[in-house]
C-alpha positions in Angstrom: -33.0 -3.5 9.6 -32.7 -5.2 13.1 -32.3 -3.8 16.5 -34.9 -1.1 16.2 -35.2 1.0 19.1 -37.8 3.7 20.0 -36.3 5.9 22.9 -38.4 8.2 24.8 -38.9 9.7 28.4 -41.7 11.4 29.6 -42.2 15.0 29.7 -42.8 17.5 32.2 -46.6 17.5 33.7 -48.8 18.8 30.5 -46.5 18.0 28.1 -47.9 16.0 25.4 -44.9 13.6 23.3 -45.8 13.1 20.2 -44.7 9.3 19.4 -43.9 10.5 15.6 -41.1 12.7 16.8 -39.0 10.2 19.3 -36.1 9.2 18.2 -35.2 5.5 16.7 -31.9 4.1 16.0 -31.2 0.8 14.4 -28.1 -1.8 14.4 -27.3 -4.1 12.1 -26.6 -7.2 12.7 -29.3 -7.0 15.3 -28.9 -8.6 18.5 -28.3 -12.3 18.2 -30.0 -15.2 20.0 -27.7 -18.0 18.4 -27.8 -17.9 14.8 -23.9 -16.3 14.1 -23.8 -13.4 11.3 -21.9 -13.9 8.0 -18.5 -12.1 8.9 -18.7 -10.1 5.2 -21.9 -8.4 6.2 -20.8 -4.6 7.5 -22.0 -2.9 10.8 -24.9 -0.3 9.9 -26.7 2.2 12.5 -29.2 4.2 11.4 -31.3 6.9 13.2 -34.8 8.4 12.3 -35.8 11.5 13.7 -32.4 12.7 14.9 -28.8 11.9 14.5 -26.1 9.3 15.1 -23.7 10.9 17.7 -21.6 7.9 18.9 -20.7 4.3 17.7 -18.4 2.1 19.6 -17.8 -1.5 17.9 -15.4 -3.2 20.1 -14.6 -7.6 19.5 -11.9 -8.9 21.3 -11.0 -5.6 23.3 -10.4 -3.9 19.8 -12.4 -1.1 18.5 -13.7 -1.2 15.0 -13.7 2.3 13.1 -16.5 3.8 10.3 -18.0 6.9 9.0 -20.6 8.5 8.9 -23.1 9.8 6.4 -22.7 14.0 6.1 -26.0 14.3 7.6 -24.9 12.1 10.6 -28.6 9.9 10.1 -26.1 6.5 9.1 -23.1 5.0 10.0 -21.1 2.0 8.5 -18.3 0.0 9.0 -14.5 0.7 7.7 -14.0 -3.3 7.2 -15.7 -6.1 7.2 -16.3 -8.5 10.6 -13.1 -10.9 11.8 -14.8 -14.9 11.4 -15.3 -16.8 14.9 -15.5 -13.4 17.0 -17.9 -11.6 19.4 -19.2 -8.4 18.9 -20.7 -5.7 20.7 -21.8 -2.5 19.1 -23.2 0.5 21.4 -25.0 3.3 19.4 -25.5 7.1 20.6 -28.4 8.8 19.0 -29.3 13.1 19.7 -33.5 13.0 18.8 -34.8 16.6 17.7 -36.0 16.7 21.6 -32.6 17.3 22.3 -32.3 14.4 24.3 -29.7 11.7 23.9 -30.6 7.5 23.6 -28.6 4.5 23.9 -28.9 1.0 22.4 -26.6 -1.7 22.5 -26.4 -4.9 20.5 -24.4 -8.3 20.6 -23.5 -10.6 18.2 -21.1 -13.8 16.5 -19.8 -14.1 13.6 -20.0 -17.1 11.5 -16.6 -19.3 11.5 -15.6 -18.3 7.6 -14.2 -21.3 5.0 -11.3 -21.8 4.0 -8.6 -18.5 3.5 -6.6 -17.9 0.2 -2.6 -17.2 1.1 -0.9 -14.2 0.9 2.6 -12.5 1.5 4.0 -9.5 1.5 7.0 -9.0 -1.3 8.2 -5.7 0.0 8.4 -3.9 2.5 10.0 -6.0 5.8 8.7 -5.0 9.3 10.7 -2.6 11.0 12.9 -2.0 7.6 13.4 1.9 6.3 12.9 2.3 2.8 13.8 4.7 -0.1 11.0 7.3 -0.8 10.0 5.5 -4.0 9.3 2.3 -1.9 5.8 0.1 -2.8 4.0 -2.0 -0.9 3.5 -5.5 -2.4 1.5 -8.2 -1.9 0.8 -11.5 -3.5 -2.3 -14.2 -3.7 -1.1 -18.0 -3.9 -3.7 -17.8 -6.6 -6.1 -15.4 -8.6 -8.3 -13.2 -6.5 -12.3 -12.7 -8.0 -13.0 -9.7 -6.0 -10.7 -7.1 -6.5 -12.6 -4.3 -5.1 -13.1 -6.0 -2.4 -9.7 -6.7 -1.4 -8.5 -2.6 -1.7 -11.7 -2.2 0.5 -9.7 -4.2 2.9 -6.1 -2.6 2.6 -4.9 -0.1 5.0 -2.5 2.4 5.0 -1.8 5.0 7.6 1.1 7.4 7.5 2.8 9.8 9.9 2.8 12.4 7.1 0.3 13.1 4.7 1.0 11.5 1.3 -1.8 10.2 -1.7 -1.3 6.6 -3.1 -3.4 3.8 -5.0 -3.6 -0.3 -5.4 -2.7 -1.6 -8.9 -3.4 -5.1 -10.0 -0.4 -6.9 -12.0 -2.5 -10.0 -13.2 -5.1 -11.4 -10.4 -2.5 -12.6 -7.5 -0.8 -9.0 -7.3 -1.5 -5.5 -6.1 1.1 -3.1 -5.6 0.7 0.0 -3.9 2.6 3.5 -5.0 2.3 6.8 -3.6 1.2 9.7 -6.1 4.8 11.5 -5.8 7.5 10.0 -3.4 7.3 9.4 0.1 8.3 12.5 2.0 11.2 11.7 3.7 12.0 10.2 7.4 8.1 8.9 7.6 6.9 6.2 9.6 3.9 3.9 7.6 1.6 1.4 8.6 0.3 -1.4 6.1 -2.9 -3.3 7.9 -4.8 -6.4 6.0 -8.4 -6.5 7.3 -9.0 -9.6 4.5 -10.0 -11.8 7.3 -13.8 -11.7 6.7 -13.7 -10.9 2.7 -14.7 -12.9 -0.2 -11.3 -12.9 -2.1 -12.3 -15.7 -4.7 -15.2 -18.4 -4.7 -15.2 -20.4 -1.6 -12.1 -18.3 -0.4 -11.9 -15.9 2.3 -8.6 -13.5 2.3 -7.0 -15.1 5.7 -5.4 -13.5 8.8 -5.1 -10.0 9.4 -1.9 -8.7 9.5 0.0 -5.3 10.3 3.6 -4.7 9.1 5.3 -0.6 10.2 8.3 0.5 8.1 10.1 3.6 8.0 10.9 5.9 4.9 14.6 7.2 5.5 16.4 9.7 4.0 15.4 10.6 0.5 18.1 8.9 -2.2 18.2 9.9 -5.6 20.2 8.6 -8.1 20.7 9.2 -11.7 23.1 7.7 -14.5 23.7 8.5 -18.1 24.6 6.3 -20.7 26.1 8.8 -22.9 27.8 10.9 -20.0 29.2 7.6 -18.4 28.4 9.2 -14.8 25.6 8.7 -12.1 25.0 11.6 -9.5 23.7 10.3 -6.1 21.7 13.1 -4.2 20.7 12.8 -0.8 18.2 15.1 0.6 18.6 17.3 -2.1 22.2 17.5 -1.8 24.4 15.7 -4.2 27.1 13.6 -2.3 28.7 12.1 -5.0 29.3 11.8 -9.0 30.5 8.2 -9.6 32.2 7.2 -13.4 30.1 4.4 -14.6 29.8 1.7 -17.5 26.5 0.6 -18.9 25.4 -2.4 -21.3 27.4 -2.5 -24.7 24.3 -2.8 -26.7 23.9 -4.7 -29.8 21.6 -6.9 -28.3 18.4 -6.5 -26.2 20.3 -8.2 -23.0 23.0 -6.4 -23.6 21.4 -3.2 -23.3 21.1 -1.1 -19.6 17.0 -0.6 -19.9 16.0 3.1 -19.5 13.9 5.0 -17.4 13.1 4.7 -13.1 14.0 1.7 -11.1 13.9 0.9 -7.8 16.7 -0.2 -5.6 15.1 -4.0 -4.7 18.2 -6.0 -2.5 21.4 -5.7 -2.2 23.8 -9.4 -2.2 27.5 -9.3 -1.6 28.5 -11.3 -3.7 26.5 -12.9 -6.4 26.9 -14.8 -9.0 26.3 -13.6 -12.7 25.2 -16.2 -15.2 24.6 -15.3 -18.8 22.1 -18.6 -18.4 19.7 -16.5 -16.9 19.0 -14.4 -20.1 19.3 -17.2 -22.4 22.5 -18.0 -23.4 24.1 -21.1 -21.7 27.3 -23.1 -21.4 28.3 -23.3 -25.1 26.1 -19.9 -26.2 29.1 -17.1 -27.9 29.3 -14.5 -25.2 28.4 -17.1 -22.5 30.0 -15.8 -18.5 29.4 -17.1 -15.5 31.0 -14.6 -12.3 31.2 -13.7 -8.7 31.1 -9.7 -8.7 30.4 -7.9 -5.4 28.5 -5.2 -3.7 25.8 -5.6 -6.2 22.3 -3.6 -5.5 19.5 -5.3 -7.9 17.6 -2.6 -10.1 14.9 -5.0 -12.3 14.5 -8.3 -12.3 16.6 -8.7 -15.8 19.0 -9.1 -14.2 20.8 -5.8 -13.8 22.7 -4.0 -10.8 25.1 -1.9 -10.0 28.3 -3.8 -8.9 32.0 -3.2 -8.5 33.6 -4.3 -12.0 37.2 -4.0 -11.6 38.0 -5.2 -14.9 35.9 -1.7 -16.3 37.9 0.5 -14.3 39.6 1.7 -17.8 36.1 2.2 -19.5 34.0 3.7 -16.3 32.9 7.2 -17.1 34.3 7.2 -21.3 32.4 3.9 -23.0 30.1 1.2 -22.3 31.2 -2.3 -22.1 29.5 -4.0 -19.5 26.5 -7.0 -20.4 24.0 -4.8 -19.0 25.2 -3.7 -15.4 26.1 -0.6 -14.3 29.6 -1.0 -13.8 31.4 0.5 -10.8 34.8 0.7 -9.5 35.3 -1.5 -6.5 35.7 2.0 -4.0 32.2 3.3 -5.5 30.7 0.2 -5.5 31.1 -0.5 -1.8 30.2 3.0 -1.0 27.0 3.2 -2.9 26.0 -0.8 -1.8 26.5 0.7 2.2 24.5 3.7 0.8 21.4 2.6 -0.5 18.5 1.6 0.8 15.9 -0.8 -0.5 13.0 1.2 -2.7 15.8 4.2 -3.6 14.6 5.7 -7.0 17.4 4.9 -9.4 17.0 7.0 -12.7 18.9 6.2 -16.5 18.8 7.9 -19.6 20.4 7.8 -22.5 19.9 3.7 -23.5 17.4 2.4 -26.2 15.7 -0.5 -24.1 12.9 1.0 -22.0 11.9 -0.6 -18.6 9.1 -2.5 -18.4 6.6 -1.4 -15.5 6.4 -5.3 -14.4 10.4 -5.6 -14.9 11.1 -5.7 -10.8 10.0 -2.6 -9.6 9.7 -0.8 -12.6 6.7 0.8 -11.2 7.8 4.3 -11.6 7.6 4.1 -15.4 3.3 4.4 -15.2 1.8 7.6 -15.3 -0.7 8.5 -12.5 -3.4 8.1 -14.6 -2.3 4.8 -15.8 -1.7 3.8 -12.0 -5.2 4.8 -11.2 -7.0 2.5 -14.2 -5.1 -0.4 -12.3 -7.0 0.2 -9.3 -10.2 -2.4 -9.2 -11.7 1.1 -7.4 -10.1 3.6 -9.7 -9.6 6.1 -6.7 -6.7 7.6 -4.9 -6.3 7.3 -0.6 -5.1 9.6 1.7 -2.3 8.2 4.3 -2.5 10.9 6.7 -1.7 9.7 10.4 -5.8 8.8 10.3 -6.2 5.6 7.8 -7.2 6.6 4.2 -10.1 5.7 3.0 -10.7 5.7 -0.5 -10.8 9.7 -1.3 -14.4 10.2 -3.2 -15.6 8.3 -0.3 -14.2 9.9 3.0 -16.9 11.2 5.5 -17.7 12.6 9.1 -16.9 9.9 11.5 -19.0 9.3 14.6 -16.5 7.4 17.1 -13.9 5.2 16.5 -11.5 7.2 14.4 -12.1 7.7 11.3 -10.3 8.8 7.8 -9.6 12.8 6.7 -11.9 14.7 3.7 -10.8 14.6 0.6 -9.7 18.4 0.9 -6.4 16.4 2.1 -5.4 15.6 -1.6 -3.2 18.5 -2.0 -1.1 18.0 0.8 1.5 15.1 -0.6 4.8 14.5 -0.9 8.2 15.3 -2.8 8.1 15.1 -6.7 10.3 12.5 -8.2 13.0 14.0 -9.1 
């Protein structure tokens, strides 16, 4: 441990200070002469014969937060250390002589290799959401260190809620909330990959922070065998819409079952049976424009005006797998929606997939959790969650709330 200091004063006349009891704080990385500091090495203070009070990290004219160990003897970095960047960390220590000591070190950071891409799916900056709305993001290709890149992942939120990373292969994590967002809640995603190990000889890139906003809380359900969808908003149904559904007798032909998410909304777009396999020439082959279509999974399913269904909506099911709408409803529900709205159907024989679009919904918590590289829930209070088992007392710099937190999340899906 570098940057050991022994801080004492002198006491009154006939006071004898015993060396043993003085206090001693230590930084790591120490102060540097030259010799730059690997960027994925953490900031550490520790203090012997008293506590750590105060840590400042600031780079750049940004402050760096951490916690702090329950005993308030160590402190350690949130995230690891931005590549090509000057540091200075100043340490306040309290020594059992009840008197307070100061130490301040300086340092670089090592210039880091090169960065493995990545892009957020979902949400936009600035968008508003549904309350069922994940945060996606995707590696240009596989990441090694997992753990590592949740330990970089932020998420802050105005009102308190309890979510966790899952990995779909090795290039994406998803994040999902426990229960729904509460509604009309402003969220902050933050990337602080900038000085980790993703992969061998790859560091995770440039930090980035994207703010959405959850809106009003939409929930729709639609039967299969009651040929209706309710669409609640805020708890308050606002309207019962007659719909059609897949005809069956074939797996594409069948609406899949269970939660979606609303994922975009195109006006118009073009449905080709090509896309699930049967082309120019295939029995049942159709290629049309339809309109005011909101995309539900990525098998190609929406709901859409169908005009031509108008006689079957809200009696039979004759559509190739749509929910079929008239043009009136359509519209309506298209202006409606939001993107990440929980869309519910029951009553079909095809189940969604979790990794069908944003079929995420369909996991248990528990089965959420095992996706996690660190198997453990966050907090996104309006301080930044740390991972819950591991929250602490933070000494300066903001820091992330106890675990005692976990109760206090949001709505239930409905």
């Amino acid at each position: 441990m570098g940057g050991v200091l022994v801080a004492g004063t002198a006491g009154c006349a006939g006071t004898k200070v015993v060396r043993g009891d003085l206090l001693e704080l230590a930084v790591s990385p120490a102060q540097s002469g030259g010799a730059a500091v690997p960027p994925d090495r953490p900031i550490s203070v520790r203090a012997k014969n008293g506590t750590v009070q105060n840590v400042t990290v600031t780079s750049a004219g940004e402050q760096m937060i951490g916690e702090a160990s329950p005993d308030r003897t160590s402190w350690r970095s949130r995230w690891t250390l931005t590549p090509s960047a000057d540091y200075q960390v100043t340490v306040t220590g309290l020594g059992r002589d009840g008197r307070t000591r100061t130490i301040t070190s300086k340092f670089r950071t090592a210039k880091a290799g090169p960065s493995l891409a990545s892009s957020l799916e979902a949400p936009n900056n600035r968008e508003t959401v549904g309350v069922g709305m994940p945060v996606i993001l995707n590696f240009a290709s596989p990441v090694s260190d997992k753990a590592a890149v949740e330990r970089g992942l932020e998420i802050q939120s105005s009102k308190p809620a309890e979510g966790a990373w899952h990995w779909f292969g090795d290039q994406t994590v998803v994040f999902r909330t426990r229960q729904y967002w509460p509604a009309h809640t402003d969220v902050t995603f933050r990337t602080h990959l900038a000085g980790v190990r993703v992969a061998k000889n790859l560091w995770g890139g440039k930090n980035q922070t994207v703010r959405f906003r959850v809106g009003d809380e939409h929930i729709s359900k639609a039967s299969a065998k009651s040929h209706y969808m309710v669409v609640m908003k805020n708890g308050r149904k606002v309207r019962r819409i007659p719909v059609s559904m897949g005809m069956g007798g074939s797996r594409e032909h069948t609406t899949t079952n269970g939660v979606h998410l609303t994922m975009e909304k195109e006006n118009p777009v073009v449905m080709d049976s090509s896309t699930t396999g049967c082309g120019p020439g295939c029995p049942g082959y159709y290629r049309q424009t339809v309109y005011s279509a909101v995309r539900i999974s990525n098998s190609g399913e929406y709901v859409h005006a169908a005009p031509w269904s108008v006689g079957s909506q809200g009696n039979s099911n004759v559509s190739h797998g749509c929910v079929n709408a008239s043009d009136e409803n359509a519209a309506w529900f298209y202006r409606f929606s939001y993107r990440g709205d929980p869309y519910t159907i029951t009553g079909t024989s095809r189940e969604l997939e979790p990794d069908n679009g944003w079929g995420y919904w369909q996991l248990s918590w528990t089965k959420w959790m095992k996706g996690s590289a660190l198997n453990k829930s966050s907090q996104t209070g309006p301080s930044a969650g740390a991972p819950a088992a591991e929250a602490g007392a933070n000494a300066g710099g903001g820091g992330a709330p106890a675990g005692s937190e976990a109760g206090a999340v949001s709505r239930p899906p409905a």
